[in-house]
Structure formats: C-alpha cells, structure tokens
N, C-alpha and C positions, 0 to 999 in steps of 0.2 A: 603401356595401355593408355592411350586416349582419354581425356576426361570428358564425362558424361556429365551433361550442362544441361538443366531444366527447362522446359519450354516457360513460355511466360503465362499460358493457361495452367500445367504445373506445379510454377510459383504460387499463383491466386489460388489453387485449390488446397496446397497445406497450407499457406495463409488462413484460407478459410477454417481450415481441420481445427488449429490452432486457435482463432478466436473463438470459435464454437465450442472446444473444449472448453476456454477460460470462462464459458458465459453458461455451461451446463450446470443442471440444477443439483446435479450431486458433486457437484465440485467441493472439495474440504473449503469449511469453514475456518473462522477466526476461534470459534468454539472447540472446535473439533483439535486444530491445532493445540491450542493453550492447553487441554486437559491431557495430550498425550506428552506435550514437550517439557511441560511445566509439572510443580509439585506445588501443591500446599495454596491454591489460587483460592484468592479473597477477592469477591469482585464488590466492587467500589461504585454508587449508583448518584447519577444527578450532576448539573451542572452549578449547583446551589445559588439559581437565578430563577428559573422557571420549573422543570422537567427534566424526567430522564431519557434518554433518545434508544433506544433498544438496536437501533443500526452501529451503536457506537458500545461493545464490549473491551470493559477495564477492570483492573485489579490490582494487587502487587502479590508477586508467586516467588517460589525459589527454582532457580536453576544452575541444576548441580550444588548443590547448598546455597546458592549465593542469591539474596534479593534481590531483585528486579521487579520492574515497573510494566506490566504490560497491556497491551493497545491494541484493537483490532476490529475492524470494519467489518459486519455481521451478518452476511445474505444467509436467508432460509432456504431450504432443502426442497419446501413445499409451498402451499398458495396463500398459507395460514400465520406460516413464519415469513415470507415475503413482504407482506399484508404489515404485520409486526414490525418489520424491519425497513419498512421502505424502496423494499428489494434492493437493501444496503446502500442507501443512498442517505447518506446522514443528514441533518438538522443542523442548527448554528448549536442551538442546544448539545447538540452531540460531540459539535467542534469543540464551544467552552468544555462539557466535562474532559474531553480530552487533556484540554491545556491545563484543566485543574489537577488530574491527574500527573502530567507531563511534570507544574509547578513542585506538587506534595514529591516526586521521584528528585529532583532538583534538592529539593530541601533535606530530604535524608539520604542524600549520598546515592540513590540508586538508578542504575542504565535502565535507561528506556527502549525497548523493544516494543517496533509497530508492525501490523499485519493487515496488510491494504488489499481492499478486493473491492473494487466502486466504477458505475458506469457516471461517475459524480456525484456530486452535491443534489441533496434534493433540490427541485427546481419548482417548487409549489409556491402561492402567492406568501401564503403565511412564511412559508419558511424566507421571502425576501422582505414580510414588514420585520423580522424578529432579528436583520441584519445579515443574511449568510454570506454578500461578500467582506464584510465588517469582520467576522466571525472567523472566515479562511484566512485573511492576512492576517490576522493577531496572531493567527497561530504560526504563520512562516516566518513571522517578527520573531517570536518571543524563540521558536525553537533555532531559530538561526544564532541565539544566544547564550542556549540551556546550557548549563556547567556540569554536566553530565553527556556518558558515549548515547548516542541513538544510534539504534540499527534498524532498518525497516525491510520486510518482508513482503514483495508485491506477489501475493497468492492466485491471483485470478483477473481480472480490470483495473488499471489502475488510470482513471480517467479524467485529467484536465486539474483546476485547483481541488476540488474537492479529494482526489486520492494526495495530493502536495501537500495537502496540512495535515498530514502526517508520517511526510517522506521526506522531511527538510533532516537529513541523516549523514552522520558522520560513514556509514558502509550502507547501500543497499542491495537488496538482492530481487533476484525473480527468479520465479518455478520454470520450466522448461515450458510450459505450456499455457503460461499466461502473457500476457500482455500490457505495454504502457504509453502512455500518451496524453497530447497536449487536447484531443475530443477522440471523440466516437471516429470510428472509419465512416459511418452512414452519416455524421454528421458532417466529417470533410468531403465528403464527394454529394452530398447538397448544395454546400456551400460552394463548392470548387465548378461542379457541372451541373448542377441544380436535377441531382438524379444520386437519392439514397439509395437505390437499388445497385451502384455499381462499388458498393462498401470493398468488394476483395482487394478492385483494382488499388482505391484510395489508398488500403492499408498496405499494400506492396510498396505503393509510395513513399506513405507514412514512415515505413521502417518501427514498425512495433511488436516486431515480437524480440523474445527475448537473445539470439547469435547476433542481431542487428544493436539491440540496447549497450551489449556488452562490446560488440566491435569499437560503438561510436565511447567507450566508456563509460555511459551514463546509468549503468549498473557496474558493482565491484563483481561480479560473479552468478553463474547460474548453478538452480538446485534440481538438478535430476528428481524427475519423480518417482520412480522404481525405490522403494524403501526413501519417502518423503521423509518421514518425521526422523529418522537415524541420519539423513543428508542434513535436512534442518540442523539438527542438534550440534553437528559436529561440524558447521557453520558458523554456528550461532556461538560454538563454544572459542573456535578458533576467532572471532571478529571480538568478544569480549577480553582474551586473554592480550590482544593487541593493544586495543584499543587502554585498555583499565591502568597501561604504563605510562600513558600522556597525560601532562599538565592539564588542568584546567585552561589555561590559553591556547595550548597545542591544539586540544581539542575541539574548540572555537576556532580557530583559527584556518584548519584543515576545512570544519566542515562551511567556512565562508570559502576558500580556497575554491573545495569542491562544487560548489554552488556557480561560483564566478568565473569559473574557466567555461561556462557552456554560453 
C-alpha cells in the first residue's frame, strides 16, 4: 500500500493542533505534576536577595523513597493564577531561587529534576532593571557544572533562554503535545516576514514540536500522554537509575558533551 503523505496545509493544521494544546489553560501544571509524581514535597520559597517569584515552583520531595530536588515553571489554570504567575513567565528573582535551589540539591547529594512550561522569561521593564539576562546565564553557567544528574521535563512551551535556565540537563524529555524552541512561532514569522499571523507556517519550519525535537536529538525521548504521570514516572525512574551510576566527571562531562554537539 502506498504511503499516505500530508498535504502542507495538513502539516500546519496539527502543528497548529499541537501548539494550541501546549498553550491550553487546562494544561497540567508544574503543581499538579509534583503532587502526583512526587511524595513528601516541601516547597522552598525566595531567592534570599529580594522576593519570591510564584512562576518559579521548588522544593525537595521523595521519589520512590529516594530525595530529590525538584523545579518547575508554574502557569495557572485561570485569570487569577495567571495574574500570580506571570502566566508562567519567570522573574530573575525566580531564576536565582532556582539556582539556590539547584546549589542546596548540589550540596546534599540530590538529582535535580526540572519541569518547564514558559512562553519565556518575563519581559517586563522591572524584570530587565533586576538583571533577567544576568539571571538566565548564571543559571546555564552554573548548571553546566552542577555535580549532580539533572533531568528536565518540557510539559507545555518551552520557549528561548527563559525555558534553558532550566533545561541545561544531563536527559530531557517532552510530553507528546508540547513544544520547544529558540522563540515564539509568531515571533519568528514577524521577524522572518513581518506577519505574526502566519505562526503555523513558521513553526513547520521551526521544527518544534516534539517527533522533530527527538529526530534532530535534541530531546532523549518523548512522554505519551494517555496515563501521563505512570509515563512520567517510569521515565523518570528509568533516567535516575542510569544516570546515579556515573562519576561526578562523567556526569559533567556528558552533560557538556550534550550541549556542544548542537
């Protein structure tokens, strides 16, 4: 039988399908996640500089008995938690608590697990007098060096530096229905044809959704949604049992490896 090839209006319309789901307001959170994957979550508040960033959810939990450090990028459900959150667009503030975070997992031996869901960095004036590209490189510094596994979880947007300071990861992964990238689809087809409105086209371009991230390798694996959190888990369990046999160097070393082959 003949293979049946997608028109290119086709392509753009699950394109479309696909970034629309990753941008829908009931999309699982970072919250929603950690309480079902996780046990025993103590969340951890402040970048103990200024403020707490509420776009920016952390703690250290147990999975499968074992502590762990976890991280994750926090969009609301509704107009109130959006408001709250930035509509998950973090602060420098939320960067550092991150990295203070990231540092205290370092210091007591425990894997960091991150869960990214961001259309970016917030882009507000405040958030550039308080440093936010200062803020995102520290963190792709410091975690290009952490002596601890990082695994990251791209859940829904994972967009430009703002989703990278916190995907600089020894495995990542992506949901079947999210997406990642270096901007916005609508930002690249402004900038490319000076016409946000042809966002499908761009992102066909782009190559952002998740068969394309994992062809080019720049994901280790995708997570079927049908029974998310049992995929998560047994993911998440299989990337720590790997991972948790490597050196302190190995593990540095891979995750420069992996950085530097792209």
């Amino acid at each position: 039988m003949p293979e049946i090839k997608k028109t290119k209006k086709e392509t753009q319309e699950n394109i479309a399908e696909i970034i629309n789901k990753a941008r829908a307001a009931d999309r699982i959170s970072a919250r929603d996640i950690i309480a079902q994957v996780f046990t025993d979550f103590f969340e951890l508040h402040g970048d103990r500089q200024l403020t707490d960033d509420e776009a920016i959810v952390g703690g250290i939990a147990r999975f499968a008995g074992q502590p762990v450090t976890v991280i994750g990028i926090q969009k609301g459900h509704n107009l109130a938690e959006n408001l709250a959150t930035n509509f998950g667009q973090p602060s420098p503030n939320g960067y550092r608590k991150a990295l203070r975070l990231m540092k205290q997992a370092e210091k007591f031996g425990r894997p960091v697990v991150t869960f990214v869901n961001t259309a970016g960095a917030y882009p507000g004036i405040e958030a550039e007098e308080r440093g936010q590209g200062e803020a995102i490189a520290r963190n792709l510094l410091e975690m290009s060096d952490l002596r601890v596994p990082i695994i990251t979880f791209i859940t829904g947007e994972g967009g430009s530096g703002g989703a990278l300071a916190l995907a600089v990861a020894n495995k990542v992964y992506i949901l079947e229905n999210a997406v990642y990238s270096v901007l916005s689809p609508e930002g690249f087809a402004t900038i490319l044809w000076k016409d946000g409105s042809r966002r499908d086209e761009a992102a066909e371009l782009m190559k952002i959704t998740a068969p394309h991230l994992f062809e080019m390798g720049l994901v280790e694996g995708i997570i079927a949604e049908d029974n998310l959190i049992e995929n998560t888990k047994n993911q998440l369990s299989k990337a720590l049992t790997e991972l948790s046999v490597m050196s302190v160097e190995a593990l540095t070393e891979q995750r420069y490896q992996r950085f530097r082959k792209y």
